[in-house]
C-alpha positions as CSV (number, residue, x, y, z in Angstrom):
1,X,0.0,0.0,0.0
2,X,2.9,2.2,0.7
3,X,3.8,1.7,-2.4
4,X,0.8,2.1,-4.8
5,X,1.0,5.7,-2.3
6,X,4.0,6.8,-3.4
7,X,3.6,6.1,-7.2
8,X,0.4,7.6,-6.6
9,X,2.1,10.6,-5.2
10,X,4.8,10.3,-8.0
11,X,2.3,10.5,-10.6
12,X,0.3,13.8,-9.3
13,X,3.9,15.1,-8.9
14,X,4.4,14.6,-12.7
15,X,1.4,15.8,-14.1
16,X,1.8,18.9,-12.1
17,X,4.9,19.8,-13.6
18,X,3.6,19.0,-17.0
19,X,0.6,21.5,-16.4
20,X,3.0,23.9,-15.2
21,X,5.7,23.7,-18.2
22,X,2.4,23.8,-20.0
23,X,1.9,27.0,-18.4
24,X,5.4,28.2,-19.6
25,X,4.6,27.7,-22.7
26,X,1.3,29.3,-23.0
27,X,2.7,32.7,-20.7
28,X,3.5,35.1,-23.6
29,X,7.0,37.0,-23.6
30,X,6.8,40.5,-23.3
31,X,9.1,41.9,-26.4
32,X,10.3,44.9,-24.6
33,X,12.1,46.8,-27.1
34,X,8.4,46.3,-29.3
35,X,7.0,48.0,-26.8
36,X,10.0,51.0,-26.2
37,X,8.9,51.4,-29.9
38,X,5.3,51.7,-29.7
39,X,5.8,54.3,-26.9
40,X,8.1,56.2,-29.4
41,X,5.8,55.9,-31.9
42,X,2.7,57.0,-29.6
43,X,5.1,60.2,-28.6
44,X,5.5,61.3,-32.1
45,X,2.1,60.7,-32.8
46,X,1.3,62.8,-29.5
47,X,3.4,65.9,-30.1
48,X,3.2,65.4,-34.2
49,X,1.3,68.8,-34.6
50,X,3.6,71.0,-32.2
51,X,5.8,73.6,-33.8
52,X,9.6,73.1,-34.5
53,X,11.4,74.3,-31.1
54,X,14.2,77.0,-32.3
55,X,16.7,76.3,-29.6
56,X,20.0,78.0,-30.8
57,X,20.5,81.4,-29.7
58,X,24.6,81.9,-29.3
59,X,26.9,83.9,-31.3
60,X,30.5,83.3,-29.7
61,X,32.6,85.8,-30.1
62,X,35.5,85.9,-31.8
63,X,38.1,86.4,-29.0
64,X,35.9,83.3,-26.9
65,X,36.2,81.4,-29.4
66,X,40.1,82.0,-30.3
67,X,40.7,81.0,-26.6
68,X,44.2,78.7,-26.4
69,X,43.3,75.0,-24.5
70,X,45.5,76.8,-21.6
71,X,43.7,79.8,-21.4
72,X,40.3,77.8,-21.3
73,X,41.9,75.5,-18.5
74,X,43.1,78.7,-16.5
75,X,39.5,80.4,-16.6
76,X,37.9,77.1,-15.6
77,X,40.2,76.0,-12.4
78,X,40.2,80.1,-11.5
79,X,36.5,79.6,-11.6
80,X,36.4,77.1,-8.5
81,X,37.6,74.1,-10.6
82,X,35.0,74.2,-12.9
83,X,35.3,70.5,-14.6
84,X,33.2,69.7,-17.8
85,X,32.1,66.6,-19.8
86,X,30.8,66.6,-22.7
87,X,28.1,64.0,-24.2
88,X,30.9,62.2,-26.0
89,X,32.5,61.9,-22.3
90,X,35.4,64.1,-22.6
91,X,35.7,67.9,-22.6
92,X,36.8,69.0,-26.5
93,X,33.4,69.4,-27.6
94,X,32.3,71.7,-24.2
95,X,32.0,75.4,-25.4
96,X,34.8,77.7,-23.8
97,X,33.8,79.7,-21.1
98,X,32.7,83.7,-21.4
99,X,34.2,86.0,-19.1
100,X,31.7,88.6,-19.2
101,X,28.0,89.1,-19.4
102,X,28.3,91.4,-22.9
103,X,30.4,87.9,-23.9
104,X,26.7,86.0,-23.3
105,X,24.4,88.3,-24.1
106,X,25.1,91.0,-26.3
107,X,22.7,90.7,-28.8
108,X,20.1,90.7,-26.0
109,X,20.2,94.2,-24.6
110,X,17.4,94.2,-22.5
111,X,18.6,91.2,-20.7
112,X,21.9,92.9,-19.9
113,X,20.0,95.9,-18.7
114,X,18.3,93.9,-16.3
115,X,21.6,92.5,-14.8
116,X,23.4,95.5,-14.4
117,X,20.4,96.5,-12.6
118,X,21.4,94.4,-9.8
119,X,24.9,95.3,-10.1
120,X,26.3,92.4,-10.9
121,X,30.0,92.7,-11.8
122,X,30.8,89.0,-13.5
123,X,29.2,85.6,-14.1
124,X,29.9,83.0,-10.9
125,X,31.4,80.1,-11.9
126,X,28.5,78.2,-13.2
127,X,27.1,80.9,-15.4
128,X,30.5,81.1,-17.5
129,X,30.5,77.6,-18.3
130,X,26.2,76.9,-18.6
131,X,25.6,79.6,-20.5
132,X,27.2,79.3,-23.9
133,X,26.0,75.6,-23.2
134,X,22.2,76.6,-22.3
135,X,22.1,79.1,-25.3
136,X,23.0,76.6,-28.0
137,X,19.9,74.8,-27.0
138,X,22.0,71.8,-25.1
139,X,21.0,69.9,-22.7
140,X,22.7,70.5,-19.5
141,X,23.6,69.1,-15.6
142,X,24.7,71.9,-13.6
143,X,26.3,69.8,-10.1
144,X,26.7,72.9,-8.1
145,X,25.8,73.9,-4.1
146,X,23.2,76.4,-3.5
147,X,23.7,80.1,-3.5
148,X,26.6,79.7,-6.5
149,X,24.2,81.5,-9.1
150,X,22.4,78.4,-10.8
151,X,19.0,80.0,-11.0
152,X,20.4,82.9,-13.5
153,X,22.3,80.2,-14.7
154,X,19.2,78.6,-16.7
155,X,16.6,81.5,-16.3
156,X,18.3,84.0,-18.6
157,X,18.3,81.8,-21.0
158,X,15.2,80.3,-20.6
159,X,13.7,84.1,-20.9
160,X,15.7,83.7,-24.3
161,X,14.2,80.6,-25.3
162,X,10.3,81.5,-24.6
163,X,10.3,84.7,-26.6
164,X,12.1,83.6,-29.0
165,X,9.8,80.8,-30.3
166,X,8.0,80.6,-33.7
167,X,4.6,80.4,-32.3
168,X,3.5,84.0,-30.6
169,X,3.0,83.6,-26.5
170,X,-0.4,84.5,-26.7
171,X,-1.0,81.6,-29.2
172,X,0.5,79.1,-27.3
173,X,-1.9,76.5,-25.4
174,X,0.0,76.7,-22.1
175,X,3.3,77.7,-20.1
176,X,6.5,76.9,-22.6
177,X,8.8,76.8,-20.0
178,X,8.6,74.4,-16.1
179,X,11.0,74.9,-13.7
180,X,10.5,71.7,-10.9
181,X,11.4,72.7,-7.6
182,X,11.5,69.9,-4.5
183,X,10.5,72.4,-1.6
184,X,7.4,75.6,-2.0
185,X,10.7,77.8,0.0
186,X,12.8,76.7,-3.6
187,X,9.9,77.6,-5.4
188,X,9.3,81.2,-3.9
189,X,12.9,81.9,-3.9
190,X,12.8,81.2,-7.9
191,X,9.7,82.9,-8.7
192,X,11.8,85.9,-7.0
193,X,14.6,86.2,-8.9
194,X,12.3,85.9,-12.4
195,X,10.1,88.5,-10.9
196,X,13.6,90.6,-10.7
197,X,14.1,89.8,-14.6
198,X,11.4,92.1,-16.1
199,X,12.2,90.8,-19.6
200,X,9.2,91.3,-22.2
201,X,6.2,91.2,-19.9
202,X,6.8,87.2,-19.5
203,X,4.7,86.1,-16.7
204,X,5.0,83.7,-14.3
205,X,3.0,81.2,-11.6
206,X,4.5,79.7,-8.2
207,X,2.5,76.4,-7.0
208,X,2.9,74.3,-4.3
209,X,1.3,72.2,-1.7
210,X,0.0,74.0,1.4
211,X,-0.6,77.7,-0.5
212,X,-3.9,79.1,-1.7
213,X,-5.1,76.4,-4.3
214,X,-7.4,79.1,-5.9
215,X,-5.6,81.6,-6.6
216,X,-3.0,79.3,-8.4
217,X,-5.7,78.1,-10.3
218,X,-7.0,81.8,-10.9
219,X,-3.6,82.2,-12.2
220,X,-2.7,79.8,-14.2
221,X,-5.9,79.8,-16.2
222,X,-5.2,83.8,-16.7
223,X,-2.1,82.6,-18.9
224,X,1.6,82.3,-18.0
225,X,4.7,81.5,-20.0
226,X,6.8,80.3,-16.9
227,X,5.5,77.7,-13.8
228,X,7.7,77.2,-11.4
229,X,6.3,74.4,-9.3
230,X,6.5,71.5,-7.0
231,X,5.9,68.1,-8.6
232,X,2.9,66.9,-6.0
233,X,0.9,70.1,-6.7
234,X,1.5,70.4,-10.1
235,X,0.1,67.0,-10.7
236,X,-2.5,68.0,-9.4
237,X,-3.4,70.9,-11.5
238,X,-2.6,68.8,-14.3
239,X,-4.7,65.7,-13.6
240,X,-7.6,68.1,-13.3
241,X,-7.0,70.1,-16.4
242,X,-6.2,73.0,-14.9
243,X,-2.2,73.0,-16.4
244,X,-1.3,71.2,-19.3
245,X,2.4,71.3,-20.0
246,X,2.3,69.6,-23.5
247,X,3.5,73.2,-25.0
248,X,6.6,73.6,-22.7
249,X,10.2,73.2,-24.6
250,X,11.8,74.4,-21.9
251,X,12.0,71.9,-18.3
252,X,14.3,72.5,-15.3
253,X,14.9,70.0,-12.8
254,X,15.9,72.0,-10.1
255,X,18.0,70.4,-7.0
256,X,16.8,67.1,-8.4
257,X,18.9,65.3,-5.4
258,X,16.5,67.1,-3.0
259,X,13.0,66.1,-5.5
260,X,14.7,62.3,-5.4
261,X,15.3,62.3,-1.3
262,X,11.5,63.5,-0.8
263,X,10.0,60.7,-3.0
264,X,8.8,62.9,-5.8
265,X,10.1,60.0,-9.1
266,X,6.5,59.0,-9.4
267,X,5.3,62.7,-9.7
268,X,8.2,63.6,-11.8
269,X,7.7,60.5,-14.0
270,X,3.6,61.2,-14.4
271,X,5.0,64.6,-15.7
272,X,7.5,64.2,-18.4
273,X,4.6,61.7,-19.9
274,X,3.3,64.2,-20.9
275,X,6.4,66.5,-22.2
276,X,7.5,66.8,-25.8
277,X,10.4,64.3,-25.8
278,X,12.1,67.1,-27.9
279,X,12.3,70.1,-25.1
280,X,15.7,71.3,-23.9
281,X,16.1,70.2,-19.8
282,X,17.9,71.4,-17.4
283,X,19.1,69.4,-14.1
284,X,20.5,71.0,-11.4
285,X,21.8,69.1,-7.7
286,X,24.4,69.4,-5.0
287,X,25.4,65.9,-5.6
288,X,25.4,63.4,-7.9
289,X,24.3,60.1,-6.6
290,X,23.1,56.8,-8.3
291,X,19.4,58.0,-8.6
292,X,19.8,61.1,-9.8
293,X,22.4,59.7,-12.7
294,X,19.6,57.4,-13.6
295,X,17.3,60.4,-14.1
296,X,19.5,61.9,-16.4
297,X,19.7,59.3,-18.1
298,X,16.1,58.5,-18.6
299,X,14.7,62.0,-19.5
300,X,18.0,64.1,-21.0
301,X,19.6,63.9,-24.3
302,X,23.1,63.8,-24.8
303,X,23.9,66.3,-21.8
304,X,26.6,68.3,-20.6
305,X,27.9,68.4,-17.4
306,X,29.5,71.2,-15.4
307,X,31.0,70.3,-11.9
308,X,31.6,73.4,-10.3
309,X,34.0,73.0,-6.9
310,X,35.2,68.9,-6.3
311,X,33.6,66.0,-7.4
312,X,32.9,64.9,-3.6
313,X,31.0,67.9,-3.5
314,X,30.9,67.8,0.4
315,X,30.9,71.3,1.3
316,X,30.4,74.9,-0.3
317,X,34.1,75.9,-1.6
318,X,33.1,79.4,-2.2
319,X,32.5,79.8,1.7
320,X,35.7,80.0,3.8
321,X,35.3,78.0,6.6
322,X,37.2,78.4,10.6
323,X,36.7,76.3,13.7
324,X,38.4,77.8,16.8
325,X,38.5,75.9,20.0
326,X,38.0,77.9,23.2
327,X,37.8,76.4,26.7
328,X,34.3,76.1,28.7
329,X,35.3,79.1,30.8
330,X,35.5,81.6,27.6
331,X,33.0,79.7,25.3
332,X,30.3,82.6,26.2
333,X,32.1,85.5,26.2
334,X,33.8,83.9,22.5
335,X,30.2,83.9,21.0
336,X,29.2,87.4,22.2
337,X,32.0,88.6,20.5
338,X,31.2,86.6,17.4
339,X,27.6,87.8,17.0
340,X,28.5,91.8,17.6
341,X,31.6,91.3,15.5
């Protein structure tokens, strides 16, 4: 009996793996470059009726562009070690560096108006190096700390880009240029400095999670060229038709370390869906870890990169630094003197 058991057993235990090798054979294979394709396809199909994006805007001068490989590699270690990479993974095809603003905008006179207006007397370090990048309609990765000029580094340009555009602003079906910010504070402190840019009546929205979802949609339905917003609030807008960002050709991904750390690759994934492939981006971050790599890759093409200070990146060069040890005795009469000095 033991037996007739066990070649009972062993027979259930065959015909089970037949039905599941049958099962093998019957589960289809997914053909994933097919459906990469069809995704293509559906893109082109998607965006198919959108105007031709005019993204080259740069006349180098002659005495930038007659620069010696020495004199570029002075300006760019004078310049906080700038380091460059190009899309072909080495620096010969980066454009040189400009020294002054007239050397990046001179054929845009109102835009150097507005920055002498805040007296500005050079370009920081990643302004010489983005912006003959920016303005040739590249795509770009700024890896710089706060507070080293990134924001003028890809507005100015960006200011460039939207009036510039065959289609007339009015025209256009929605804001042509989206600047992602990871915090509303970001997001304010952006909308600031374009508000300090008065360049051609361009207008611009702030949104976020936590301000006055009314008036942002009061806003953006009044018609805006620029949105500066975070992702979870944007989605929002854009789910329910309020914001539709199929018309922007211009997308920064500002401090995209920060967007990563707070969990917004969902939200950021939902909206380059619905982005024309073909746009210029931007990506700016402090660091440049793993995920935010694989961002770049996914949703740039054929980038520059611009590593202003170290590689490690572990602390803001431009800031000189001192530690000073005191004993316990004169530790409060030391920080007296350091907060009326």
């Amino acid at each position: 009996n033991g037996d007739d058991r066990g070649r009972a057993n062993a027979l259930v235990s065959r015909k089970d793996e037949e039905e599941l090798d049958s099962e093998e054979q019957k589960r289809p294979v997914i053909d994933w470059n097919a459906i990469r394709e069809m995704q293509k396809e559906y893109e082109r199909e998607k965006f198919a009726a959108l105007p031709v994006i005019i993204k080259d805007f740069y006349k180098e001068e002659s005495h930038i562009a007659s620069m010696s490989l020495t004199e570029v590699q002075h300006i760019r270690k004078e310049n906080n070690n700038i380091i460059v990479d190009g899309p072909d993974g080495g620096p010969d095809s980066v454009p040189n560096p400009i020294k002054t603003f007239e050397d990046a905008f001179k054929y845009y006179p109102l835009i150097l108006e507005q920055v002498r207006k805040q007296n500005f007397v050079s370009p920081s370090p990643i302004q010489c190096q983005a912006w003959p990048i920016l303005l040739q309609g590249k795509d770009l990765i700024g890896i710089a700390q706060t507070g080293t000029g990134k924001t003028l580094a890809f507005l100015l340009p960006a200011l460039i880009h939207i009036d510039s555009q065959l289609t007339h602003r009015e025209d256009r079906n929605g804001p042509s240029a989206l600047i992602l910010s990871p915090t509303r504070e970001l997001a304010q402190q952006i909308e600031m400095e374009i508000n300090k840019i008065n360049y051609k009546g361009i207008r611009s929205i702030c949104i976020y999670g936590g301000g006055d979802r009314k008036e942002q949609i009061r806003k953006a339905k009044s018609g805006v060229e620029i949105v500066v917003a975070t992702p979870g609030r944007l989605n929002d807008l854009m789910m329910n038709g309020i914001i539709d960002v199929k018309h922007v050709t211009y997308l920064v991904m500002d401090e995209a370390d920060r967007m990563l750390d707070l969990g917004f690759e969902l939200e950021i994934k939902k909206v380059m869906l619905d982005i024309r492939p073909d746009r210029q981006t931007v990506m700016t971050s402090a660091t440049w870890p793993a995920g935010v790599q694989k961002l770049a890759d996914q949703y740039m093409t054929k980038p520059y990169k611009v590593f202003v200070g170290t590689l490690d990146l572990a602390a803001v060069h431009s800031v000189r630094q001192r530690v000073e040890f005191v004993s316990e005795q004169k530790r409060k009469a030391f920080f007296w003197t350091s907060s009326h000095s």
